[in-house]
Every structure is written in C-alpha cells, then in structure tokens.
C-alpha positions as CSV (number, residue, x, y, z in Angstrom):
1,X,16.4,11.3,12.6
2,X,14.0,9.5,15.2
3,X,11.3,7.8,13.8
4,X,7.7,9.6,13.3
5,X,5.1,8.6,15.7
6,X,2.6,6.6,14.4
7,X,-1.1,7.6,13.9
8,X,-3.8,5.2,12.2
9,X,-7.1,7.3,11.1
10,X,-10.2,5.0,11.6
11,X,-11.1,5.6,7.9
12,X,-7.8,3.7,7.3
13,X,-8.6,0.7,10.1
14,X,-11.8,0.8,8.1
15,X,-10.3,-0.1,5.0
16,X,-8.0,-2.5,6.4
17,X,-10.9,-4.7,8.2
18,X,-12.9,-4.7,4.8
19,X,-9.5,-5.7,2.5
20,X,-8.6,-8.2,5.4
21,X,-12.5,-9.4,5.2
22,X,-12.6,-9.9,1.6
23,X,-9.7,-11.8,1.5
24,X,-10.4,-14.1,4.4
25,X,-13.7,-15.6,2.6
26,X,-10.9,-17.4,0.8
27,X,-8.1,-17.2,2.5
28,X,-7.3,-16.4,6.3
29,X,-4.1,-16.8,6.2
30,X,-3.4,-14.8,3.7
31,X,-5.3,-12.1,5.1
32,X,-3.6,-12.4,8.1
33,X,-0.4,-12.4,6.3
34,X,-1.7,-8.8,4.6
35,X,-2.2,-7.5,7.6
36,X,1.0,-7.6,9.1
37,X,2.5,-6.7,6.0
38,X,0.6,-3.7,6.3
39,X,1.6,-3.0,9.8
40,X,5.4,-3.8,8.8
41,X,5.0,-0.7,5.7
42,X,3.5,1.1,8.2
43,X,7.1,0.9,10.7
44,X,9.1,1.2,7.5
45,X,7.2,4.7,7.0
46,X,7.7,5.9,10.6
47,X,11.0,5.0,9.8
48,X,11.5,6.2,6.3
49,X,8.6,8.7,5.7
50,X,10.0,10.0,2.1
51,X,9.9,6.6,1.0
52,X,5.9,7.2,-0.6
53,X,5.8,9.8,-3.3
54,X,3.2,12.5,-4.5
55,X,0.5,11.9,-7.3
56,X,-0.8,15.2,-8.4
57,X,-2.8,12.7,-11.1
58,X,-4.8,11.5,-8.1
59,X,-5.3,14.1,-5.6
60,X,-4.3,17.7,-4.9
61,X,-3.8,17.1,-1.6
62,X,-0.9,17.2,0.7
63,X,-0.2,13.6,0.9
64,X,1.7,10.3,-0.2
65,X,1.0,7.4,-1.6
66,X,3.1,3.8,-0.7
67,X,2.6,0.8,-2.3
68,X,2.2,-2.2,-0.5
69,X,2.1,-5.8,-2.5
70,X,1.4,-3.9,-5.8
71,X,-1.9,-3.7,-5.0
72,X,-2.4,-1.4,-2.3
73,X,-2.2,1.9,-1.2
74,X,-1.0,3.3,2.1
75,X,-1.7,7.0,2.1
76,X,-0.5,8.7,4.6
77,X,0.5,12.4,5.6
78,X,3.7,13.9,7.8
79,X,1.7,16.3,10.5
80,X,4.4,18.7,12.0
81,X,7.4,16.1,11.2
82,X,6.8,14.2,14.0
83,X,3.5,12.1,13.6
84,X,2.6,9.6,10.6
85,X,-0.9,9.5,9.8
86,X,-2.4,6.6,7.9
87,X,-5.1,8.3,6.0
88,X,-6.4,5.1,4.4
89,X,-5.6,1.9,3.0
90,X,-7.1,1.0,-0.7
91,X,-6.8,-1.0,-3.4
92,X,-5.3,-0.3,-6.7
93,X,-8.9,-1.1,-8.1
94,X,-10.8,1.2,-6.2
95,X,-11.4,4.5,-7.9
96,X,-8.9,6.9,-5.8
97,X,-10.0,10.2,-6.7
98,X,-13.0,9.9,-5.9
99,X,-12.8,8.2,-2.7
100,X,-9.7,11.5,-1.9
C-alpha cells in the first residue's frame, strides 16, 4: 500500500502553535522536540493509517484518535483512502467532546 497523502487542517496547525507556545514559556526545546514528534506521528499515520483507533465514548464521528507522548491527541480522518487529514491536535486535558 503507498502511503496516504498528507493533509493538515488549520484548526490542527492551530492547536499545535498554542501546545508548542505553552510549552516554550518553559521550555523551547522541548517544544521544539514536540513538534517534530508530532510531525514524525503524523509520517507514521500516512504510513500506517489503522494504527489510531475509534472512540465512540468521545465522538460519533468518522474519525480516529492517535496518541502521541501520552498526552496528546492526533485526530485525523482517511478521505477516499488516499489523503490523511489531521483534524486537530489536543491535549488529553482538554475536554474532547466538546471541542468534536
């Protein structure tokens, strides 16, 4: 199978500048470090798209959830099995459903 082409919603850039952001008032290298890490899980996905699962608890929609560092959340939906789209990027302390 060739890997998914990748596709990064601005909500999810969004989230990513605001984790990143937060993280850097103490620690920019560890936000850097995050970052990449996210763009690494995001190349594993392309690569490996049934890696995320479902949570039906959090959200009816048609869409998985991969967790990145145990904290964060990568969700992200298959559009016509060939693109990946990165929905958003959140924290485990965020309140999902609502944000979904």
């Amino acid at each position: 199978m060739n890997d998914l082409e990748l596709e990064i919603t601005s909500k999810a850039y969004n989230d990513i500048e605001i984790i990143s952001d937060y993280i850097a008032k103490d620690n920019k290298t560890a936000a850097t470090k995050l970052v990449k890490l996210f763009n690494k899980a995001f190349k594993t996905l392309c690569r490996h798209p049934s890696l995320g699962k479902s949570r039906d608890d959090f959200t009816y929609l048609d869409v998985k959830f991969y967790v990145v560092k145990k904290n964060y959340l990568v969700i992200y939906r298959i559009i016509d099995n060939k693109n990946l789209r990165i929905l958003r990027v959140l924290t485990a302390y965020q309140d999902i459903c609502s944000i979904l």
